[in-house]
N, C-alpha and C positions, 0 to 999 in steps of 0.2 A: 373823331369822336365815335363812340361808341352807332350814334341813328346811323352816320353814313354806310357802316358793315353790314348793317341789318336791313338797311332800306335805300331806295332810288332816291336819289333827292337833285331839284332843281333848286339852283342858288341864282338869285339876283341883289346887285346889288340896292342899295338902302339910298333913294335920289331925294329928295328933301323937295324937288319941284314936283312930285307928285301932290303931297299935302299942299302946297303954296298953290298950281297950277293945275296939277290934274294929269290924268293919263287921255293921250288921244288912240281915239282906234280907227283908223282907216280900213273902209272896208271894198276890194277889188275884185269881181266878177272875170273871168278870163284875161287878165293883166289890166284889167278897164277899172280905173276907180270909181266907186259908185255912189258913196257919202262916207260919210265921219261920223264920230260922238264924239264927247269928252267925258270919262267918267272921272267922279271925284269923292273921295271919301269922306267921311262922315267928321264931325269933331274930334279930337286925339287918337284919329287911325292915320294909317296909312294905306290900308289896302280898300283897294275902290267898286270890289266886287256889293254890287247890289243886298245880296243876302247878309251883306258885316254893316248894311246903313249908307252903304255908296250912292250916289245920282249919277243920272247917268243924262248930260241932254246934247241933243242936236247941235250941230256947231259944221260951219263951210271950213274948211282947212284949205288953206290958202296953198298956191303954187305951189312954197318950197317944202310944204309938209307931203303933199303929193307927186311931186318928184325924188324925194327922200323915200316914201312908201313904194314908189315904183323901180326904185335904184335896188330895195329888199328883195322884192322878186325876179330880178334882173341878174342875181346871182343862181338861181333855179336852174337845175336843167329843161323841166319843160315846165311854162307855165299853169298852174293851177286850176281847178274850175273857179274855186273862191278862199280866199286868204284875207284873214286879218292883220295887220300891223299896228302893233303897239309901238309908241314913241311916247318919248315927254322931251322938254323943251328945253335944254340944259344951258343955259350963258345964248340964247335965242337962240341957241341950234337944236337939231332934234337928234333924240340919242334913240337908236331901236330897244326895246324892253321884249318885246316877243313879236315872232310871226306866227301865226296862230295856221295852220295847215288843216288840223284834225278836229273835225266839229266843234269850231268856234262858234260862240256869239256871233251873230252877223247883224244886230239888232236894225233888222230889215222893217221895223214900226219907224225906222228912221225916215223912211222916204218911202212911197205908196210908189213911187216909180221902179224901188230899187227889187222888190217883187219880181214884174216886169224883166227889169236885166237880169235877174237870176235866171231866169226860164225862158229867155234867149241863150243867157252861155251857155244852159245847158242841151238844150237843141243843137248849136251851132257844133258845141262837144262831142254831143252821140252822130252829128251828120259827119264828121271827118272819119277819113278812114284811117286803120289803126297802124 
């Protein structure tokens, strides 16, 4: 088409468990996961982004959703300070939708502790040498 010549463009695919279920975002501090959300879109959307009407709430993500988030960064060559992982839940399994590397969301009002771990990894980061 014509937009892809003229412009960058990210394609994903269209999962129907987003609208049914929600998008999870797992959020990990120096390969440490640190909490979760689940964002979910509004009535006849799909996208879960806050500013289109999305919620976004607190939610535990169980072992295998955090074993899957930590299998994403597990392909990295050196781990992260802090990485998001986008999944949803396809036939109960988790599909990855984005690993958010470059100034994600970390929605860090998720947990008053996750503060805290952010500003350990970053210490423990600037004390290694290089």
């Amino acid at each position: 088409s014509c937009l892809s010549r003229e412009h960058d463009l990210l394609v994903q695919p269209f999962l129907s468990e987003i609208q049914a279920e929600g998008e999870y975002s797992l959020i990990f501090f120096d390969g440490e996961f640190a909490h979760s959300v689940l964002k979910t879109p509004c009535a006849g959307e799909f996208r879960v982004q806050e500013e289109l009407g999305g919620d976004v709430k607190i939610v535990a993500a169980d072992v295998l959703l955090q074993e899957f988030g930590r299998s994403a960064l597990d392909v990295l060559l050196e781990t992260p300070l802090y990485a998001r992982v986008d999944l949803v839940c396809k036939e109960g399994e988790p599909v990855l939708m984005e690993l958010e590397l470059i100034e994600p969301h970390l929605f860090l009002f998720a947990r008053c502790k996750s503060v805290v771990s952010f500003a350990d990894a970053i210490l423990r980061k600037l004390a290694r040498p290089s």
